[in-house]
BALUM-821537 format. One record per residue (C-alpha): residue number from 0; residue in three letters; chain; x, y, z. Coordinates in steps of 0.25 Angstrom, whole numbers, plus 5000, padded with zeros to 4 digits. Layout:
BEGIN
[NUM "ALA" "A" [X Y Z]];
...
This chain:
BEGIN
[0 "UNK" "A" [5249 4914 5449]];
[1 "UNK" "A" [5234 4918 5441]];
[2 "UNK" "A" [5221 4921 5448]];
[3 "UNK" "A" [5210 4919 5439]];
[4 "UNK" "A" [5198 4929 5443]];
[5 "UNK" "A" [5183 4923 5435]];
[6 "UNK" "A" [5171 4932 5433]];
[7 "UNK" "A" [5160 4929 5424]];
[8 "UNK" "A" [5152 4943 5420]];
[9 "UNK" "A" [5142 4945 5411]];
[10 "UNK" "A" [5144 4932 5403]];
[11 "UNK" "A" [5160 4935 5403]];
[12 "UNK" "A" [5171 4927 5411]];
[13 "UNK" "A" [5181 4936 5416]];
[14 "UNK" "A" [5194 4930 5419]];
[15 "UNK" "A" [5205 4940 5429]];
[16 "UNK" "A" [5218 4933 5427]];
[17 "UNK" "A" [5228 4937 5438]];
[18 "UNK" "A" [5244 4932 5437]];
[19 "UNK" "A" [5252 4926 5426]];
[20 "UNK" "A" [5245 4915 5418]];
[21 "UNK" "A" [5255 4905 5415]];
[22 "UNK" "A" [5257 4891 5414]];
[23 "UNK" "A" [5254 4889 5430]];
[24 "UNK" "A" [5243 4893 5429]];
[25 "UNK" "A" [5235 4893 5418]];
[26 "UNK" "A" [5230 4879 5423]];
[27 "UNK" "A" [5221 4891 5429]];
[28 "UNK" "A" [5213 4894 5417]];
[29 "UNK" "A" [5215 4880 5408]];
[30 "UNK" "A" [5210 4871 5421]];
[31 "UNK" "A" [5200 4880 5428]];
[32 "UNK" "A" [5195 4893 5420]];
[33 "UNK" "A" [5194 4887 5406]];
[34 "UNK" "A" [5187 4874 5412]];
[35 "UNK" "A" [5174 4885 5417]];
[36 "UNK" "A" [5174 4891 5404]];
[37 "UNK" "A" [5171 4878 5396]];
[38 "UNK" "A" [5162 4872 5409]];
[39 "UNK" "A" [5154 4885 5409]];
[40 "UNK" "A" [5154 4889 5393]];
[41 "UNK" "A" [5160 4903 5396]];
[42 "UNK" "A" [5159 4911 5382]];
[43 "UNK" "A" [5165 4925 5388]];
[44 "UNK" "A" [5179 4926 5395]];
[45 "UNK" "A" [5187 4937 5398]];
[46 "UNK" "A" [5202 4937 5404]];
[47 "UNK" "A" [5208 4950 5411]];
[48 "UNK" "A" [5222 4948 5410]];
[49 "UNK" "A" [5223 4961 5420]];
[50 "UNK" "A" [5230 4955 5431]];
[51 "UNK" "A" [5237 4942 5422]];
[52 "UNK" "A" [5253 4946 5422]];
[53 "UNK" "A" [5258 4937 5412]];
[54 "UNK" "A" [5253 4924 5403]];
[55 "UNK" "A" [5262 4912 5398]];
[56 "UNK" "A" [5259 4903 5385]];
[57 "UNK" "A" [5248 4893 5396]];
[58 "UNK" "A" [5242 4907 5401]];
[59 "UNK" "A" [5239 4910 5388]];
[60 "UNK" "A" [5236 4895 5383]];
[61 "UNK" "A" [5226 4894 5395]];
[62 "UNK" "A" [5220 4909 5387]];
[63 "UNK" "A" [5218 4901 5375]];
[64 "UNK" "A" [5212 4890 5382]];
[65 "UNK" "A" [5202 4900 5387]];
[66 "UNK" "A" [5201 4905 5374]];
[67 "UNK" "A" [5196 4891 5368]];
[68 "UNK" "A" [5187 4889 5379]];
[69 "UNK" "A" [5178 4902 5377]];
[70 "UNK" "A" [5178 4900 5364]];
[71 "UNK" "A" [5173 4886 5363]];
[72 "UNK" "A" [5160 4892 5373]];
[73 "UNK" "A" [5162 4902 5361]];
[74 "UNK" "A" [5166 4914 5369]];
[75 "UNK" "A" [5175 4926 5369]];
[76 "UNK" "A" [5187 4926 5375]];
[77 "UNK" "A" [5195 4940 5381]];
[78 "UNK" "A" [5206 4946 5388]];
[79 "UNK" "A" [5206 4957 5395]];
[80 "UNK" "A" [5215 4968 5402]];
[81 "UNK" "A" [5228 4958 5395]];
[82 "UNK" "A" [5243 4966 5397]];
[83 "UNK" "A" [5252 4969 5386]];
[84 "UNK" "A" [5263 4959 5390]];
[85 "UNK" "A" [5249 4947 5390]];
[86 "UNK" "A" [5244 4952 5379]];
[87 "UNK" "A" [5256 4951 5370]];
[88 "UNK" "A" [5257 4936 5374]];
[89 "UNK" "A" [5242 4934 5369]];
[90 "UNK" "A" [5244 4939 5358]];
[91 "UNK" "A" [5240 4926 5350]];
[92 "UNK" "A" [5227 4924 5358]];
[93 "UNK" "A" [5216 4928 5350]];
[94 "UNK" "A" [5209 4932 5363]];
[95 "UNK" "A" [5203 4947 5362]];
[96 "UNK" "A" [5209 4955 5372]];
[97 "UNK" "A" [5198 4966 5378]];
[98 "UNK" "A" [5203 4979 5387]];
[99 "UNK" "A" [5195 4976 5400]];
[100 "UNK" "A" [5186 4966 5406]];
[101 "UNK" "A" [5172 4979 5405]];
[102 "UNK" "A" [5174 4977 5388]];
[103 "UNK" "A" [5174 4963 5389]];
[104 "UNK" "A" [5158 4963 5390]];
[105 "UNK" "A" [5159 4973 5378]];
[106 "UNK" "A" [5170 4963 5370]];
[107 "UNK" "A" [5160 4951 5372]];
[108 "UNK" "A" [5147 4948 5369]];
[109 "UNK" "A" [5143 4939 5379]];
């Protein structure tokens, strides 16, 4: 299962992932999520991976798709707060990966 918690701060989309991104779900981000980026030109997005236990090859394919969509508005594109054991299987994401959600507004210039 993944809850997906959205809050949009100071020009930044804040994305709380909560459960195991996998091929199940991660219809959750390619059909609903990345669909609202494009439709409202969203240039700043922020995942926090604090509360995300694991991620398959979709999860992170469903990432990526993020990825392409914030930089075709010509955004910047972050994780935060990602685990060692995530971390190692994003390895070839080239997704900046910041300490905490607070140094987001100091990583991006909105």
């Amino acid at each position: 299962m993944l809850k997906m918690d959205l809050e949009y701060n100071q020009g930044i989309l804040f994305v709380r992932l909560k459960g195991i991104l996998d091929k199940e779900f991660s219809y959750k981000i390619n059909n609903y999520l990345n669909p609202v980026i494009n439709r409202h030109k969203i240039k700043y997005l922020v995942y926090n991976f604090y509360s995300l236990i694991d991620i398959d090859q979709s999860g992170i394919k469903a990432i990526s798709n993020t990825e392409e969509e914030i930089e075709s508005n010509e955004g910047t594109i972050c994780l935060c707060e990602v685990n060692k054991n995530i971390k190692d299987k994003l390895k070839n994401l080239n997704i900046r990966i910041i300490s905490n959600e607070r140094s987001a507004f100091n990583e991006i210039e909105v």
